[in-house]
C-alpha positions as CSV (number, residue, x, y, z in Angstrom):
1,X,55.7,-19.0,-79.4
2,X,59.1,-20.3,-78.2
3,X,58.3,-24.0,-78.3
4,X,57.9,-25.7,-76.0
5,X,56.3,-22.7,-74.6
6,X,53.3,-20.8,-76.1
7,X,52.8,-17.1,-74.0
8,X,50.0,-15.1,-73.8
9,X,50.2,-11.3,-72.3
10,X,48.4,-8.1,-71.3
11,X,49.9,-5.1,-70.3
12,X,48.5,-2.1,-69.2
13,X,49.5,1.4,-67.9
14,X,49.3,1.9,-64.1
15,X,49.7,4.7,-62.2
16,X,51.5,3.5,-58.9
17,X,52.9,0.3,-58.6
18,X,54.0,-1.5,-61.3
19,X,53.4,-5.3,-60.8
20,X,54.1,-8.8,-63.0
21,X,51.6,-11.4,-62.6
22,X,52.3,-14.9,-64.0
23,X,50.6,-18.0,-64.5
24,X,52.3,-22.0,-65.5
25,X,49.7,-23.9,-67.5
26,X,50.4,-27.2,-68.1
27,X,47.4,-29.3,-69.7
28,X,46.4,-33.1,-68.0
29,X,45.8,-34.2,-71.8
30,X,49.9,-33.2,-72.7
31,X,50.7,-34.9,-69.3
32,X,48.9,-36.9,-67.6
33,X,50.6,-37.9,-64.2
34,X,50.6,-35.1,-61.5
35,X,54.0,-35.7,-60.9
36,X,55.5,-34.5,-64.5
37,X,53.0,-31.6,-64.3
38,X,54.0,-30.5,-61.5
39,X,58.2,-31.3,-62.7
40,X,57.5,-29.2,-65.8
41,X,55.6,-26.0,-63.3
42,X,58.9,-26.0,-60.8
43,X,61.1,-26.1,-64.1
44,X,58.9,-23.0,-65.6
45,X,58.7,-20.7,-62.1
46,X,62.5,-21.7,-61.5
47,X,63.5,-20.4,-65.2
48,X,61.1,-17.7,-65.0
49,X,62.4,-16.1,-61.3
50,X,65.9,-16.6,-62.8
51,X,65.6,-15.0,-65.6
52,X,62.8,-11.8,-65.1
53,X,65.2,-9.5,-63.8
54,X,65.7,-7.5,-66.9
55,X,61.8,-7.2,-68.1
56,X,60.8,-6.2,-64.7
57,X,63.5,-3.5,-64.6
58,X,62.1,-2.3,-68.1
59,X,57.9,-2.9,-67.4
60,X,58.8,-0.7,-64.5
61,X,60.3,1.8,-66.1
62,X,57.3,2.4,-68.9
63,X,54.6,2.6,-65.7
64,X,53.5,-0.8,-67.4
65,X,51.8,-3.8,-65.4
66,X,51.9,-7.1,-66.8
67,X,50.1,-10.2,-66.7
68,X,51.8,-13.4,-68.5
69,X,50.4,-17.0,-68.7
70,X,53.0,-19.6,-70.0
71,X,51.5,-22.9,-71.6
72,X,53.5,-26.1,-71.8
73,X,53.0,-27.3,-75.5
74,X,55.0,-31.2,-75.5
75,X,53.7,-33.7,-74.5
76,X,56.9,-34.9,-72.0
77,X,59.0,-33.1,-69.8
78,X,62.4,-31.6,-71.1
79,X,65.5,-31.2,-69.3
80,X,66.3,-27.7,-67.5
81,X,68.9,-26.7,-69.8
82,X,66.7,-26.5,-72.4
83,X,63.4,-25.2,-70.8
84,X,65.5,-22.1,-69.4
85,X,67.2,-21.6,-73.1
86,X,63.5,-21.4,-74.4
87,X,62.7,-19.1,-71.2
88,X,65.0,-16.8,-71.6
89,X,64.1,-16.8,-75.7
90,X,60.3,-16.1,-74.9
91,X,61.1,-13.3,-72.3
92,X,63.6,-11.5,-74.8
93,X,61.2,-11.5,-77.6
94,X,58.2,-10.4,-74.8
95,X,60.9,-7.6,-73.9
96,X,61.1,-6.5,-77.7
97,X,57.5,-6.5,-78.5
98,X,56.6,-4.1,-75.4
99,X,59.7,-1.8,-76.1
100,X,58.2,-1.3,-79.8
101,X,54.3,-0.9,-78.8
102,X,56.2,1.9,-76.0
103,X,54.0,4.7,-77.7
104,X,50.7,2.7,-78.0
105,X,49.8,1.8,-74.6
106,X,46.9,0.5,-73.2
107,X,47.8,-2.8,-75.1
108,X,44.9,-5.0,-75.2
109,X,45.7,-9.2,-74.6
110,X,48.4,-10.0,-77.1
111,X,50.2,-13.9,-77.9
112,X,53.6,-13.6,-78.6
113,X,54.7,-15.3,-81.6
């Protein structure tokens, strides 16, 4: 959890290409006209392709393949500064949590908190 995002992950060894799916979930309860959902999605994938670089350079590296949904927790939409702050916050910790399972792979669906 990195409010105001909430990210769920499975990785999984591979033996050719390594690959990062992702996924931007925001619920029609938290926000209910289109247009803010789809503000807060173009804030998430424009923080997110910004900011992978150094995750994809390390999933590769381990054989890893990784699938990542991000869910929008608030219940308005936030300014970029701070949703690519959080981003970046959620990604590192992601980062640090795969780096330590390293020798236990064939990690089942995990929620980083």
């Amino acid at each position: 959890m990195s409010y105001p995002l909430r990210v769920v992950w499975l990785a999984y060894e591979v033996a050719e290409n390594s690959e990062i799916r992702v996924v931007m979930s925001v619920s029609k309860k938290k926000l209910r006209h289109a247009v803010d959902r789809n503000r807060v999605k173009r804030l998430l994938r424009e923080t997110y392709r910004l900011n992978k670089r150094d995750l994809r350079r390390k999933i590769i590296i381990q054989g890893l393949s990784l699938s990542i949904v991000f869910i929008w927790i608030p219940n308005e939409v936030l300014n970029y500064a701070k949703v690519e702050k959080k981003m970046k916050e959620a990604l590192n910790k992601l980062e640090k949590i795969i780096l330590e399972k390293d020798n236990t792979l064939g990690i089942s669906g995990n929620v980083l908190k």
